[in-house]
N, C-alpha and C positions, 0 to 999 in steps of 0.2 A: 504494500500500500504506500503508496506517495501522496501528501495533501497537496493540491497545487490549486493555486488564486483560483476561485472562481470563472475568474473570466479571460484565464488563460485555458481553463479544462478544455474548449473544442480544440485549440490551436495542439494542447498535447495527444490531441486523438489523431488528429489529421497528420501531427510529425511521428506520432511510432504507427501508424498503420503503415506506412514506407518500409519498415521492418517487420517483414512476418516471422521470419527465422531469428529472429531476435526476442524480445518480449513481445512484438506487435500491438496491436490495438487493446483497450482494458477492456478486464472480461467482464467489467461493471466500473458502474459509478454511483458515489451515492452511501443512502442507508447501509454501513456492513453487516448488518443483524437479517437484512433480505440475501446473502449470499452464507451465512450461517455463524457468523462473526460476533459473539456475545458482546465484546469489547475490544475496544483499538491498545487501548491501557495495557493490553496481558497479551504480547505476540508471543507466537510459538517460538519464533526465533530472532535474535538481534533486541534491541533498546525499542519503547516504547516511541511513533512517530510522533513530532512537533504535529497537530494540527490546529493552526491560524484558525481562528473564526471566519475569516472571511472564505475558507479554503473549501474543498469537493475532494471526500476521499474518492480518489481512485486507485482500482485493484487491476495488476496484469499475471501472466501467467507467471510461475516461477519455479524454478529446478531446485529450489531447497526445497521444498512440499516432497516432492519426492525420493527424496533420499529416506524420509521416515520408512518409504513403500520398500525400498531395495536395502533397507539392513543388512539383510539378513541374506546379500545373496553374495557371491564368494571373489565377484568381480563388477565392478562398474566403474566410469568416469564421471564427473560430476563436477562442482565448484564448489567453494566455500563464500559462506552469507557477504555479502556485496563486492565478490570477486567474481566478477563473470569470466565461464570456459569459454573460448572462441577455437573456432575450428573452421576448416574451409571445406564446405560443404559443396560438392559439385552435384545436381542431377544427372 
């Protein structure tokens, strides 16, 4: 979740939609208790975010969520919380 001004939230929809293979577009905006988010105050992982009053949390995808799912399994690549893996991904 990133809180970003109000009235920059279309402007950051329209520059990470440019990025699909990246975090791309947010997979909401808004209420986090409609995406199942009791509270912003207690994240699963890293420091609780700054959000300004004036601000619109928005949510995008993200590869720490997943790493809770692949514990347990004997190989994978991933990243560490706000160090993103980059790779060159050919089709």
């Amino acid at each position: 979740m990133r809180a970003v001004p109000g009235h920059l939230a279309a402007t950051a929809v329209e520059i990470t939609s440019r990025y699909p293979t990246g975090h791309g577009t947010p997979v909401h905006i808004g209420d986090p208790s409609v995406i199942g988010i009791g509270s912003l105050s207690t994240p699963d992982f890293g420091p609780p975010p700054a959000t300004p009053p004036d601000s619109k949390p928005m949510f995008w995808a993200c590869g720490v969520t997943p790493q809770l799912a692949i514990s347990n399994t004997p190989y994978a690549i991933t990243h560490y919380p706000g160090h993103m893996f980059v790779f060159d991904h050919t089709p």
